[in-house]
C-alpha positions as CSV (number, residue, x, y, z in Angstrom):
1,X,23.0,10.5,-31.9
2,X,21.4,9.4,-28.9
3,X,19.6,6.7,-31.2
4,X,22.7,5.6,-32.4
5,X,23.9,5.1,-29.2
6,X,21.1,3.1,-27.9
7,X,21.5,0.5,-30.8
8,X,25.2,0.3,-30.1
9,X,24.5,-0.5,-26.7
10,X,21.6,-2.9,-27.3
11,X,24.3,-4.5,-29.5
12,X,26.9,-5.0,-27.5
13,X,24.9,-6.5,-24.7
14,X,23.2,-8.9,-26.6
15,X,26.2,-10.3,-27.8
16,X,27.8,-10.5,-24.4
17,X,24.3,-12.2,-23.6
18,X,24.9,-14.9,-26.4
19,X,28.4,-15.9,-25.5
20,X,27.0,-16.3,-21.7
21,X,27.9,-13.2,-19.9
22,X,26.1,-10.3,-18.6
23,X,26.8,-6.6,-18.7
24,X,26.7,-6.7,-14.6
25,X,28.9,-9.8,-14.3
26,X,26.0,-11.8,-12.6
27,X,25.2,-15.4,-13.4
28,X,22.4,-16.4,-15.7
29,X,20.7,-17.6,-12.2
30,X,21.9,-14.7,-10.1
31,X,19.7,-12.3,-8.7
32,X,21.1,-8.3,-8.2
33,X,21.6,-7.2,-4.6
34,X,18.2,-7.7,-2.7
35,X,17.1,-5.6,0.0
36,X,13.6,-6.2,1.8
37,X,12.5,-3.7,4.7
38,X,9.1,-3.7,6.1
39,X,6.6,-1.8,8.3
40,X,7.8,1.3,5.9
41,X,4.7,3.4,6.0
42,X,3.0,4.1,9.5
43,X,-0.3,4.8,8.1
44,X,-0.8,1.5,6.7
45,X,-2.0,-1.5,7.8
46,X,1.2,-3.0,6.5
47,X,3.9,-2.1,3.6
48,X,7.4,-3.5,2.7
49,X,9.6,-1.7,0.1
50,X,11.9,-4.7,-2.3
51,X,14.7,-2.7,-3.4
52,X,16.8,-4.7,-6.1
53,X,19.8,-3.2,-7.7
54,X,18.8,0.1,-8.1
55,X,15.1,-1.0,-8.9
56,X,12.7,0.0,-5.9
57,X,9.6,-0.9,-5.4
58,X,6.9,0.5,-2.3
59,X,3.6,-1.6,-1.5
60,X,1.1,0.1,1.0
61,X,-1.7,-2.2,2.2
62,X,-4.9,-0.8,3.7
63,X,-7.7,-2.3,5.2
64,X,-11.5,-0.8,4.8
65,X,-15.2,-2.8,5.5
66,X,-17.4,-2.9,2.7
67,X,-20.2,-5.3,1.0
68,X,-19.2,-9.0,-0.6
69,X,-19.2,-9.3,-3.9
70,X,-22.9,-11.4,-4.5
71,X,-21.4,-15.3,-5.3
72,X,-19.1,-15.1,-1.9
73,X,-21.0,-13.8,0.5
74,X,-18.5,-15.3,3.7
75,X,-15.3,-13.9,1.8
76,X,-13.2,-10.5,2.2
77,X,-12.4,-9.1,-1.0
78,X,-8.7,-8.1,-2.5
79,X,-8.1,-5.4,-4.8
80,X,-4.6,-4.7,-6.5
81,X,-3.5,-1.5,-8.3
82,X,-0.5,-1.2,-9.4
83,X,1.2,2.7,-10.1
84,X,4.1,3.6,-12.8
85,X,5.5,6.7,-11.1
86,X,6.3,8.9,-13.2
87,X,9.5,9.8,-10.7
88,X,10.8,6.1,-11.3
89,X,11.5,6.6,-15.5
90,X,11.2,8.9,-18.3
91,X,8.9,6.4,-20.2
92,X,6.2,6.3,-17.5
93,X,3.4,9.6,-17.6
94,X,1.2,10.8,-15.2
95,X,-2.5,10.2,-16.2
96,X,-4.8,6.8,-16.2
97,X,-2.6,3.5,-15.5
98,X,-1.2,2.2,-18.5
99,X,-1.8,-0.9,-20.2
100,X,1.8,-2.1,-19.0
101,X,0.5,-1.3,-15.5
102,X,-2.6,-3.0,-15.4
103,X,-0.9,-6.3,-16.5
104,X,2.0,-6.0,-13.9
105,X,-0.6,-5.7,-11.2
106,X,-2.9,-8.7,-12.3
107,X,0.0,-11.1,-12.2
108,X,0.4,-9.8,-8.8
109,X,-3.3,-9.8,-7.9
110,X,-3.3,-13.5,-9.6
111,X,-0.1,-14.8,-7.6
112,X,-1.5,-13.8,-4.4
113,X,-5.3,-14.8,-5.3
114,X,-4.7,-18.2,-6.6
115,X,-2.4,-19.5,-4.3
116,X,-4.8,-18.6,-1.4
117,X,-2.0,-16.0,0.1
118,X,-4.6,-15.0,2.2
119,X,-7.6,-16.9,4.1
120,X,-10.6,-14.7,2.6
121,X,-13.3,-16.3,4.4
122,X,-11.3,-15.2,7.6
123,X,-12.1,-11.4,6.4
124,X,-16.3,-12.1,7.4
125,X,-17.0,-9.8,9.3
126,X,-21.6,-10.3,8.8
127,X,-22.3,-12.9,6.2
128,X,-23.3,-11.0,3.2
129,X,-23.1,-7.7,4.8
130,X,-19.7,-7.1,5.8
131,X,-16.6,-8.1,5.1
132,X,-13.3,-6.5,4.8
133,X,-11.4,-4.9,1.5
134,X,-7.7,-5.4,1.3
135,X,-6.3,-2.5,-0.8
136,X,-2.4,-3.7,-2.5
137,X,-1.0,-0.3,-3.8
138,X,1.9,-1.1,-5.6
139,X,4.0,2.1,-6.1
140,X,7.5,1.7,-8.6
141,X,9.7,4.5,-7.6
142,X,12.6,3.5,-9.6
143,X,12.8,1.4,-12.7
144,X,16.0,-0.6,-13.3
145,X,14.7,-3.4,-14.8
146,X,12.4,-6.7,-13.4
147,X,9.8,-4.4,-11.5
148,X,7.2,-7.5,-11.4
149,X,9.6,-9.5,-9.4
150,X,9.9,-6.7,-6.7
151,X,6.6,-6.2,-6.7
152,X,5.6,-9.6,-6.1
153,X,8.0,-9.4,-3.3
154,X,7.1,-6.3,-1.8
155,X,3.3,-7.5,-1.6
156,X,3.3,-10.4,0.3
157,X,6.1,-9.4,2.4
158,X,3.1,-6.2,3.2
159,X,0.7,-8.6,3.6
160,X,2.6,-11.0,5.8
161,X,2.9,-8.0,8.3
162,X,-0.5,-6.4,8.3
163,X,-2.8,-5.9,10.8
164,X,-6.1,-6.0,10.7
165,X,-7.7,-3.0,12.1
166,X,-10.7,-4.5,14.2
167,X,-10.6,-1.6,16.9
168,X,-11.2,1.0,14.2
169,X,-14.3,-0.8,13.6
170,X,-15.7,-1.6,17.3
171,X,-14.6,-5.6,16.4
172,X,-12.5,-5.9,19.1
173,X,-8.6,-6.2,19.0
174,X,-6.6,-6.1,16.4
175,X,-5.2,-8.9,14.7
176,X,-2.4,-10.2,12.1
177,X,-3.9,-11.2,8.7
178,X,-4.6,-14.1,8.3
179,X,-2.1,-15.7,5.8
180,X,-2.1,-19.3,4.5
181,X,0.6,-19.1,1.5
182,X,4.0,-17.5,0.5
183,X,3.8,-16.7,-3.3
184,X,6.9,-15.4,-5.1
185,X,7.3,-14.2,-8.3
186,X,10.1,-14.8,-10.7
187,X,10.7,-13.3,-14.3
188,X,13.2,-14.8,-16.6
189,X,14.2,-13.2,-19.8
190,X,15.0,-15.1,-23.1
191,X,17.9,-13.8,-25.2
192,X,18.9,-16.3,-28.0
193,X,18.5,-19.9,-26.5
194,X,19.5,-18.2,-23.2
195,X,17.3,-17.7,-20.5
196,X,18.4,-16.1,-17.5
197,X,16.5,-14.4,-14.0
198,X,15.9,-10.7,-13.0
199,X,16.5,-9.1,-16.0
200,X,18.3,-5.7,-15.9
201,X,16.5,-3.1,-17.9
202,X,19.0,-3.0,-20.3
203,X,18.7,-6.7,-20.9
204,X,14.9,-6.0,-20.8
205,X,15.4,-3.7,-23.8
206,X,17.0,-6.6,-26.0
207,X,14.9,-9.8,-24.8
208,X,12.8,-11.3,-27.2
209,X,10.7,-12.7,-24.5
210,X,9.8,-12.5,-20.7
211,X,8.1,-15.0,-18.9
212,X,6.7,-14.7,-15.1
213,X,6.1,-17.7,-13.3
214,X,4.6,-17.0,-9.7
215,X,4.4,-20.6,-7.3
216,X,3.4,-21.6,-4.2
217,X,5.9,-23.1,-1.5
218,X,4.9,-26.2,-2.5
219,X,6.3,-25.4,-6.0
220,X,2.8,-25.3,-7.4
221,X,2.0,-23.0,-10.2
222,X,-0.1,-20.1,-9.2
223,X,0.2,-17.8,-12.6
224,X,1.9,-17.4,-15.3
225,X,2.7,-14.6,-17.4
226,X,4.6,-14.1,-20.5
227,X,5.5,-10.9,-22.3
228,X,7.1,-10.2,-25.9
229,X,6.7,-11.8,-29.2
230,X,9.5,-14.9,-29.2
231,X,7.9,-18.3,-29.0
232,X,9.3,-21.0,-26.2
233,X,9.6,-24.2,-26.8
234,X,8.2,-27.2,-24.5
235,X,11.9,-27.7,-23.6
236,X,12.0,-24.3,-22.4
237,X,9.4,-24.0,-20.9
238,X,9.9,-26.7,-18.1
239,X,13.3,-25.3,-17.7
240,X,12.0,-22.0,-16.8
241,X,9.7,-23.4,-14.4
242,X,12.1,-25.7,-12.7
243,X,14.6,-22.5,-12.6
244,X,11.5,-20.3,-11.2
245,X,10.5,-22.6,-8.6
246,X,14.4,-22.8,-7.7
247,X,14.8,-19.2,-7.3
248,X,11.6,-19.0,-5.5
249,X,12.5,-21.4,-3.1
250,X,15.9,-19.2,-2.1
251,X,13.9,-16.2,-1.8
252,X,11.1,-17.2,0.0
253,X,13.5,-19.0,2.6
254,X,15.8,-15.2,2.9
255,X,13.5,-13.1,2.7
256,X,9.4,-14.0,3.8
257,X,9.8,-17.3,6.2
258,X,11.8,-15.0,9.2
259,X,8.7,-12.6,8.9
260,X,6.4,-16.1,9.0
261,X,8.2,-17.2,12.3
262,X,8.2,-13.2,13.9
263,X,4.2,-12.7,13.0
């Protein structure tokens, strides 16, 4: 029965979808309701938790010293993992990350790493002895659809309020990360010919395709990612960027560029 259900449903939202309206009301640019809180977790070095709808997301930064990696010898090192809780939905299970998992934090660690988020060389401490390892721990504590959005979010709002934790270390006082770039991730699902942002997870279930765009504040493309088996066309691919850079714009300017100005 409960099978039988789950088609009807898939059904009838996907035909809502094609004649242009959502289950939720929303616009096919609208984002749910958006709530961004940071400085969450006291034992960090900085955290924000994106929740979105009734999708919530946790990020926990931490900083430790450690060796560079051999071919950049003057630069900190980043390291992304990314958790499906098995709290936040039946479908995620305790044990080793899941494939789905690993994906959703390299388009985070990408975003963040290719747009320069975050002035490595600045984590030196000894050239090619010592340099500092920023930990992103992504935790998903509720899955209502577009959790690579949120996370995005989450990260480099975490980041933007970190501290680096000098005194712990005998390097004198702390001080803010240093932070050169604002990347935001947006996610836009293709049902049809439609394509529309933050997917639901209901309109996650019947999209043929998602595609994550993450840019830079100067609307440059720092990664891409797109999930599910439907093709885009040329056409549709420069309208999803154009609408992901659009969206990203509005976020970036509510949510990250008042922590920018307070940092």
């Amino acid at each position: 029965m409960s099978e039988i259900i789950a088609t009807l449903k898939k059904d009838y939202i996907y035909n809502l979808l094609i004649k242009g309206n959502r289950q939720d009301g929303r616009g096919f640019k609208d984002f749910r309701d958006l709530k961004l809180e940071t400085n969450v977790i006291s034992k960090a070095e900085g955290s924000a938790k994106v929740t979105l709808g009734n999708t919530q997301v946790l990020v926990g930064v931490k900083l430790q010293t450690g060796t560079p990696f051999p071919d950049s010898q003057d630069e900190g090192v980043i390291i992304t993992n990314l958790e499906l809780n098995p709290i936040a939905s039946p479908e995620f299970e305790p044990g080793p990350p899941r494939e789905e998992a690993i994906e959703m934090a390299r388009v985070v660690d990408r975003g963040i790493r290719e747009s320069g988020a975050i002035d490595i060389k600045k984590l030196c401490i000894t050239v090619g002895e010592s340099v500092w390892i920023v930990f992103i721990d992504v935790h998903i504590l509720n899955d209502d659809g577009n959790i690579i959005d949120a996370s995005c979010l989450a990260a480099i709002a975490a980041l933007m309020t970190t501290m680096v934790p000098n005194e712990q270390q005998g390097l004198g006082e702390n001080v803010p990360l240093a932070m050169k770039e604002m990347p935001v991730g947006i996610t836009l699902a293709k049902i049809g010919s439609k394509l529309m942002v933050d997917p639901s997870l209901d309109e996650e279930a019947v999209c043929e395709t998602k595609l994550t765009i993450v840019s830079s504040s100067d609307g440059s493309v720092a990664g891409m990612q797109k999930m599910g088996p439907a093709p885009l066309t040329e056409e549709e691919l420069f309208e999803a960027i154009d609408l992901a850079l659009e969206k990203a714009a509005e976020l970036r300017a509510l949510y990250l560029e008042g922590l920018a100005k307070s940092e």
